[in-house]
C-alpha positions in Angstrom: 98.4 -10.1 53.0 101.7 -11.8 53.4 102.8 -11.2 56.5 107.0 -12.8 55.9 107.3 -9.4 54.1 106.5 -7.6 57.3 107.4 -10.2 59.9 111.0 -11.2 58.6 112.2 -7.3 58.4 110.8 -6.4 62.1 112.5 -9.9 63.6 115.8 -8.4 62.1 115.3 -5.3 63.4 114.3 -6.7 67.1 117.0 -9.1 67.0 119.4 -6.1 66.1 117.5 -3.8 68.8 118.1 -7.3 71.3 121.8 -8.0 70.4 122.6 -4.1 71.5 121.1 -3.9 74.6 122.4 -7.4 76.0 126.1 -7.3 74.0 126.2 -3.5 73.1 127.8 -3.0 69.7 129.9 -6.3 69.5 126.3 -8.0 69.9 125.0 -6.3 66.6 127.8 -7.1 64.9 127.1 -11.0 65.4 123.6 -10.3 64.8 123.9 -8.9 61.2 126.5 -11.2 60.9 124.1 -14.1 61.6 121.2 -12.1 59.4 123.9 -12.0 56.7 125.1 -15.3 56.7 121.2 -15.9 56.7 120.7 -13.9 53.5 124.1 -15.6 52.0 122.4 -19.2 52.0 118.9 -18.2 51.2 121.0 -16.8 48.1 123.2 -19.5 47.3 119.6 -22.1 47.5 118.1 -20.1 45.1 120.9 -20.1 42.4 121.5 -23.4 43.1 117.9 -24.2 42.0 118.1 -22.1 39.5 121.6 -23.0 37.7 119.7 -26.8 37.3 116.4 -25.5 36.5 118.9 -23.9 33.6 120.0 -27.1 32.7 116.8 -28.6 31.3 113.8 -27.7 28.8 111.2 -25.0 30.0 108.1 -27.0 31.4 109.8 -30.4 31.3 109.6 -33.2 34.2 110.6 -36.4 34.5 107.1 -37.7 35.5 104.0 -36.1 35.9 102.5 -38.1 38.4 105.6 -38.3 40.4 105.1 -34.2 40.7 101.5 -34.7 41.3 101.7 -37.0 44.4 104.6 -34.9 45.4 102.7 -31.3 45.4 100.7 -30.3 48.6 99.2 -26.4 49.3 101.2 -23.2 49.8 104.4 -24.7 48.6 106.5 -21.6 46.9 107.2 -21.9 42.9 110.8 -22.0 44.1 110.2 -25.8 45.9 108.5 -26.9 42.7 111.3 -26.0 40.9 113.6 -27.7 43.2 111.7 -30.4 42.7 111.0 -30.6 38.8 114.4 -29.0 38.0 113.0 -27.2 35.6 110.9 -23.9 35.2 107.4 -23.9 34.8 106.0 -23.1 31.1 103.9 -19.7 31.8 100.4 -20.5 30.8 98.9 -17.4 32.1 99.5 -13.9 31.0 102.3 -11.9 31.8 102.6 -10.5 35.9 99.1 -11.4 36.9 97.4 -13.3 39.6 96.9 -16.2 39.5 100.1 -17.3 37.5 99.6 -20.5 36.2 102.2 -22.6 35.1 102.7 -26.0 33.7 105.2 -29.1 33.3 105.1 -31.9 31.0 106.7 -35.3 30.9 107.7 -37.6 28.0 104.1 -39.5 27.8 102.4 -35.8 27.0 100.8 -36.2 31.0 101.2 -32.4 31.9 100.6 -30.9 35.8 99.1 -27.3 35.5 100.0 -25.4 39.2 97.9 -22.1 39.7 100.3 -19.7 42.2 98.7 -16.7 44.2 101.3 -14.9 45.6 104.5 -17.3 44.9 102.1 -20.2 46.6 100.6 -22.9 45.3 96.9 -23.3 46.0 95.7 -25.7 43.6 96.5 -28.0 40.9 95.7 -30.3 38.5 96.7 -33.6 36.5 95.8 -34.5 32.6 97.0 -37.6 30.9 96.6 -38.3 27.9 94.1 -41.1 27.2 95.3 -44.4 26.5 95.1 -46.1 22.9 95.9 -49.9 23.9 96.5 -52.2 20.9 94.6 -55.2 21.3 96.7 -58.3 20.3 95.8 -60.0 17.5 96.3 -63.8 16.8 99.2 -62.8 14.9 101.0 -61.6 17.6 100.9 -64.4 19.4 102.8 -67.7 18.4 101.3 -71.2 18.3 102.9 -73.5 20.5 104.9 -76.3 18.6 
């Protein structure tokens, strides 16, 4: 159970019950303007992420390995789309747990990111294997 959807509402409401019996009705009305002004920049965060995730392909990073090193547990799918600028290509279906979802960079190297609740409990890295060219004698020039 997540417990911000029941611990963020009572905080509000025992900071409002707080604010009135300390500062009467002038202290709830800096309290839900404080709760407000709270709400106002979790808002703005969010559609500023989003507007740049906007900007750029569906499942598209710069660099998959970058993301990789960068991702740790319970991070939200909101940080990791701060962080790729871009929205996760849904591999999973449609509003079920877990939601899976993955990005890929120009090299093919994709990062798949399996969410339970919003939260990131595991992930995983695939690159593509590598098809060196040897050098041939051709390649290289004699000395004169």
């Amino acid at each position: 159970m997540q417990f911000q959807k029941i611990l963020v509402p009572l905080a509000s409401a025992a900071l409002l019950v707080a604010a009135h019996n300390f500062y009467g009705w002038a202290g709830v009305a800096a309290a839900a303007g404080a709760l407000v002004m709270w709400l106002l920049l979790h808002f703005t965060r969010m559609m500023q992420i989003l507007k740049r995730a906007a900007n750029r392909p569906i499942g598209f990073v710069d660099s998959a390995v970058m993301l990789n090193a960068k991702l740790r547990p319970g991070v939200t799918l909101l940080h990791v789309v701060a962080m790729t600028r871009s929205l996760g290509e849904l591999v999973s279906p449609k509003d079920t747990q877990p939601e899976v979802f993955r990005w890929t960079d120009g090299t093919e190297s994709r990062v798949t990111g399996e969410f339970w609740g919003g939260k990131l409990k595991k992930w995983d890295l695939v690159r593509p294997p590598q098809t060196d060219k040897p050098q041939t004698d051709a390649a290289i020039s004699p000395a004169p």
